[in-house]
N, C-alpha and C positions, 0 to 999 in steps of 0.2 A: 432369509431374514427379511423382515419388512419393518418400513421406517413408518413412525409415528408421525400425523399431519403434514402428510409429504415434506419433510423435513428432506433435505438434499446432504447425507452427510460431505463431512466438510465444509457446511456453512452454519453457523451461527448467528441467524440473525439481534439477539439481543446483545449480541457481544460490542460493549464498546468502545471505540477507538483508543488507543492509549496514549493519544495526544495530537495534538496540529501538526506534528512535524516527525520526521525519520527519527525513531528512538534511541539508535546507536550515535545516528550523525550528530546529533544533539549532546549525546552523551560525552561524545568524543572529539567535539569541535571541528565536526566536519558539512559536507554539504549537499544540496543535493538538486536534482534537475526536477524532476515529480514526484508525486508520493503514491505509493499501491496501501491498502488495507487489506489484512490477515480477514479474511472473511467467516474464521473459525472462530478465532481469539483477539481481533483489534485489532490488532500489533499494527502499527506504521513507519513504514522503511520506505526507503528511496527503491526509484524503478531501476531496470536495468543498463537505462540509460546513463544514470548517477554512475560514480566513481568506484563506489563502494559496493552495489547491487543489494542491498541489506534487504528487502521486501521479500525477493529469491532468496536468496540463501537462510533466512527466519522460515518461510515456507517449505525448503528441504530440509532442514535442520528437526520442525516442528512436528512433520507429516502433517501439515495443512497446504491439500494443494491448490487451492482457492484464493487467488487476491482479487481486489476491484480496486477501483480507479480510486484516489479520493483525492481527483481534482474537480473545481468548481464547473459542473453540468454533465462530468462524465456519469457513468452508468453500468459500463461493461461486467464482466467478471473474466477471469482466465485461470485455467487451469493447467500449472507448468507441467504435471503429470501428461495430461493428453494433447498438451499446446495446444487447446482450442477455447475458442468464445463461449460461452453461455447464457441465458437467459438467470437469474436470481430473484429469489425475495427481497423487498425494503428491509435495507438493514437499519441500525439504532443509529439516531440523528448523533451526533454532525456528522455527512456524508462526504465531507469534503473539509479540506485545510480554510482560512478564512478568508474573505476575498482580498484581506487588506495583507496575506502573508503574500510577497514577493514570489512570484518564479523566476530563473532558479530561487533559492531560500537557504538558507535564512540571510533578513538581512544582516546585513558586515560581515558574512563568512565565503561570499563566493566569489572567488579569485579573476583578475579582470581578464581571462583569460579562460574562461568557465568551458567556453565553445569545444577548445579545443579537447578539454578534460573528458568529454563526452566518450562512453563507449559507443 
């Protein structure tokens, strides 16, 4: 099988974000430490570090094994299938949450005790 314009399946570069913040956390009043981006389909969920793991588990759930960072200067990408680093294409702007959103995030939802919540 061969891909079109070195296309890397499992990324989608046009695909854009589906918001500043973890889509579930947001949904669901909760919160989160950093945010990963679906490198397939947007999607933005918290890292594994967060409470909830939402980025992982939207990535096994989707069969997209592809997230990247979308903190402000990150770059990476990771693949939970192979657990390793990659090199990626520019994906569709905004590449990151906005400088003036809080880590942790959001603000008034992260409990003064955020630390310890940490996986």
């Amino acid at each position: 099988m061969t891909h079109d314009s070195g296309r890397i399946p499992g990324i989608d570069p046009a695909a854009a974000p589906s918001g500043t913040g973890c889509a579930e956390c947001t949904a669901g009043g909760g919160w989160w430490f950093h945010l990963r981006r679906c490198a397939e389909c947007g999607h933005i969920g918290c890292c594994d570090s967060s409470p909830e793991q939402h980025a992982s588990k939207h990535a096994r759930t989707a069969g997209h094994p592809f997230l990247t960072s979308f903190e402000p200067g990150e770059g990476w990408f990771w693949n939970i299938e192979t657990e390793q680093y990659y090199d990626g294409p520019p994906l569709s702007p905004p590449t990151a949450h906005p400088d003036s959103q809080p880590v942790p995030g959001p603000a008034g939802r992260v409990p003064a005790d955020w630390q310890r919540q940490l996986n």
